[in-house]
C-alpha positions in Angstrom: 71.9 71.2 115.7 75.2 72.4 113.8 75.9 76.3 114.2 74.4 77.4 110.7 76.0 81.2 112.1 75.0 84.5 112.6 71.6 85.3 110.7 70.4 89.0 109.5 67.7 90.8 108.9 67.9 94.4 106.1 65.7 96.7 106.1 65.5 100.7 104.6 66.0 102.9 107.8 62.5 104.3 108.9 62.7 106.6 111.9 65.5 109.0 113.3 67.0 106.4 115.4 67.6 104.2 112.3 69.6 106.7 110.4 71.5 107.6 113.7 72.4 104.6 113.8 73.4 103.6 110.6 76.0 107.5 111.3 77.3 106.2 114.7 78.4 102.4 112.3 79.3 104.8 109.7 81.4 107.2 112.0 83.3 103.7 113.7 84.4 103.0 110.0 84.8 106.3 108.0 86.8 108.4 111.0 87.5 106.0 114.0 89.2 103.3 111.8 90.0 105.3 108.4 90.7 109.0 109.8 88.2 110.6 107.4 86.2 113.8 108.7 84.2 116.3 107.4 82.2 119.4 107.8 79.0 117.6 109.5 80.8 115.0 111.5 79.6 114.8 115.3 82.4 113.9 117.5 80.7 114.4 120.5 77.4 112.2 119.6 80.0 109.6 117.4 77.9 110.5 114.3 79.1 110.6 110.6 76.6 112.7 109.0 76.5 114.9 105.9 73.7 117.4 104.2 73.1 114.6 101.7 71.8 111.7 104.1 68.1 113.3 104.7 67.5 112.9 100.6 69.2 109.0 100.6 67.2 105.7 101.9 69.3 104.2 104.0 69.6 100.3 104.0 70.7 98.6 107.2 71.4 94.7 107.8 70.9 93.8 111.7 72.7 90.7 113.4 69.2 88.9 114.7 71.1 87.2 118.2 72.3 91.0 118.8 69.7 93.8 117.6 72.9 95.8 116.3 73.3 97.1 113.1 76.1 96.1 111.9 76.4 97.0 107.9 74.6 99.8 105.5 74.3 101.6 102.5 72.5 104.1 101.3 71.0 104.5 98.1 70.0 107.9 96.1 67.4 107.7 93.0 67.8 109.4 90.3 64.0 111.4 90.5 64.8 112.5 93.8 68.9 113.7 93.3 66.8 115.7 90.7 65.0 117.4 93.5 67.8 117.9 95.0 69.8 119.7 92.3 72.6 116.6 92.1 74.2 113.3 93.0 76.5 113.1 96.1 79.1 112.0 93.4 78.9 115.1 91.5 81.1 117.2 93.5 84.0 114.7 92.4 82.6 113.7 88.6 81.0 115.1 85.7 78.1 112.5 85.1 76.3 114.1 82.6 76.8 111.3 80.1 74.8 109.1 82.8 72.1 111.9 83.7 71.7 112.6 80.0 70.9 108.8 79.1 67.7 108.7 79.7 68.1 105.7 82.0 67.0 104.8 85.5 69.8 105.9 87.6 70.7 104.8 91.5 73.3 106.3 93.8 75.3 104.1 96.1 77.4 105.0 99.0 78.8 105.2 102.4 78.8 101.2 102.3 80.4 99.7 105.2 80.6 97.3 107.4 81.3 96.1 111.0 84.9 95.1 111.2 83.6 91.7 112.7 81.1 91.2 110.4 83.7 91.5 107.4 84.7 88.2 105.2 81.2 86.5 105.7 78.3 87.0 104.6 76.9 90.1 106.0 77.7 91.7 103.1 75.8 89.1 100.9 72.4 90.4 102.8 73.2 93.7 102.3 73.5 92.7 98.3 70.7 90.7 98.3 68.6 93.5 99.8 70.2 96.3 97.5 69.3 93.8 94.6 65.6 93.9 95.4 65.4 97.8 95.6 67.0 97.8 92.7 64.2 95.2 90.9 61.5 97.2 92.8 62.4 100.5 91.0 63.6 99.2 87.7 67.1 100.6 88.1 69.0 100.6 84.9 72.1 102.0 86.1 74.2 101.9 89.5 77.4 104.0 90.1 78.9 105.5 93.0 82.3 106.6 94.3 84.5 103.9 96.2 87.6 104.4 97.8 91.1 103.2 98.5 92.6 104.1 102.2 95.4 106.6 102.0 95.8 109.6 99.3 99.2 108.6 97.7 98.1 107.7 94.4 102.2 106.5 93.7 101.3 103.8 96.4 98.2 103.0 94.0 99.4 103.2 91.0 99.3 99.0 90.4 95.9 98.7 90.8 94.8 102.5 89.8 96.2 101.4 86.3 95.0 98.6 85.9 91.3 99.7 86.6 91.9 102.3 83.9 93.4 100.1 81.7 91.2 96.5 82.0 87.7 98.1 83.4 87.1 101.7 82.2 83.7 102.1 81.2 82.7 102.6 77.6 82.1 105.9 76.0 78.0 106.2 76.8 78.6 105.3 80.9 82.2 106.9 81.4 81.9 109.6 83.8 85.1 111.8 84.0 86.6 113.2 87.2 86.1 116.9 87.4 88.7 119.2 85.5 89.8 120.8 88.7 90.3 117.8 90.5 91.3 115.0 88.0 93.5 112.6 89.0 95.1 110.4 86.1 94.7 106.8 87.1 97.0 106.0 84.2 100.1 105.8 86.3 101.8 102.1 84.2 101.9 101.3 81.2 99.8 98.3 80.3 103.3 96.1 79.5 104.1 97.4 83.1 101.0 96.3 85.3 101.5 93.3 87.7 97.5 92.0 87.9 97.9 90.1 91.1 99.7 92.5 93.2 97.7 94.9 91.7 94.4 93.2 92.8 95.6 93.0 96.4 95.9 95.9 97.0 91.7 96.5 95.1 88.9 96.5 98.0 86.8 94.4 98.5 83.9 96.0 97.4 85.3 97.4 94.1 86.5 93.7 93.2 82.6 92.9 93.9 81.5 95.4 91.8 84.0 94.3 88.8 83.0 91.0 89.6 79.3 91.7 88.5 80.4 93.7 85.7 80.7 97.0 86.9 83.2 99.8 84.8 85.2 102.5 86.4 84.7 106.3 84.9 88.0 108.2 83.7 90.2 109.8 86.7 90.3 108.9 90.1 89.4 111.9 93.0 91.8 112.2 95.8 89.4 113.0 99.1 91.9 114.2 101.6 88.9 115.1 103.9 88.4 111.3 103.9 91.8 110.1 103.8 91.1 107.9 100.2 91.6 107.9 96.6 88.1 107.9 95.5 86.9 106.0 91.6 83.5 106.0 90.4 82.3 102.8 90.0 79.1 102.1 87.0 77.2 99.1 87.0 74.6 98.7 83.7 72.3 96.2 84.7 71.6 95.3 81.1 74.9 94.2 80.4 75.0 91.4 83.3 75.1 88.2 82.0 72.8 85.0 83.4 76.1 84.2 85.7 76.3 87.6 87.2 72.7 88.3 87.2 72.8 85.2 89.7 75.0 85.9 91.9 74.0 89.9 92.3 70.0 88.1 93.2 71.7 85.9 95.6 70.7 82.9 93.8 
């Protein structure tokens, strides 16, 4: 029989133990490999945890041969970031132009991924299964901050620029960093921008996103708690076209 590879298995987290371990993936990731922190953060336990993950669902994607989780995401609808009193994403954008659409909205976030796991198709599972909550719940709109390692936006300024400049979201989706924290992401002139070194240097996830049609709001937030340069990333579902509806249901 050929080697067909690893298979997975994604599921929403449904006890303690789940979401504990979706934190200790999380804190492996976020602040073993990238340096980020944060008020919440266990160090002794190996957790990454912040008030916000009892309100999300948690998806995770298991390797079957292992039992490990090795990717997740987690996922906050709109009805219950109302209960709440806000979006994760709202302490580094203004999204009223989103929460005032009248629109099905869905938070994504903390996506990560085993670093062996990464470049296959681990993260297609995780899609696949994102796709069906989304189709479950009639989500009309998905948007969440995603980040580049490091906080020197001169370093970024290639590929901040030309997110701003060949992806910014239209007037009824574009979310605007906060005042007090905006970071221009117009750093080249359009003349100026180098497209391939600029994509190099885009993550992986963000090129998925733009891939499937996604936008990036106005101003990019610099998270030195996290060590990144965070943009908000807005994906209408209605705009999608048959190609991208395809690959996003794993067709």
């Amino acid at each position: 029989m050929p080697d067909t590879g690893p298979s997975f298995t994604v599921k929403l987290a449904e006890t303690e133990a789940d979401l504990q371990a979706a934190q200790r993936l999380r804190y492996d990731v976020f602040v073993r490999e990238l340096g980020g922190g944060g008020e919440m953060v266990d160090h002794d336990a190996g957790l990454e945890k912040d008030r916000f993950d009892p309100y999300f669902d948690h998806m995770l994607a298991y390797d079957d041969q292992t039992g490990e989780i090795i990717g997740v995401y987690r996922m906050l609808p709109g009805e219950r970031a109302a209960e709440l009193g806000q979006f994760y994403s709202e302490d580094e954008y203004d999204l009223t132009v989103l929460k005032n659409s009248g629109r099905k909205l869905l938070e994504l976030g903390r996506s990560c991924l085993h670093p062996d796991y990464r470049g296959g198709t681990a993260m297609y599972h995780l899609w696949n299964g994102l796709a069906a909550y989304v189709a479950e719940r009639d989500i009309e709109v998905l948007f969440g901050v995603a980040s580049f390692h490091g906080t020197d936006v001169t370093t970024l300024a290639q590929p901040l620029s030309m997110l701003h400049h060949n992806h910014l979201a239209p007037p009824e989706l574009r979310v605007r960093a906060q005042p007090d924290v905006f970071q221009s992401m117009d750093l080249v002139k359009p003349e100026a921008l180098d497209r391939r070194t600029a994509m190099v240097q885009v993550p992986a996830l963000i090129k998925a996103y733009l891939r499937l049609g996604g936008f990036v709001g106005e101003g990019a937030f610099i998270d030195y708690t996290f060590n990144t340069t965070d943009v908000c990333l807005i994906l209408d579902t209605t705009r999608m076209n048959e190609r991208q509806r395809r690959i996003y249901g794993g067709a």
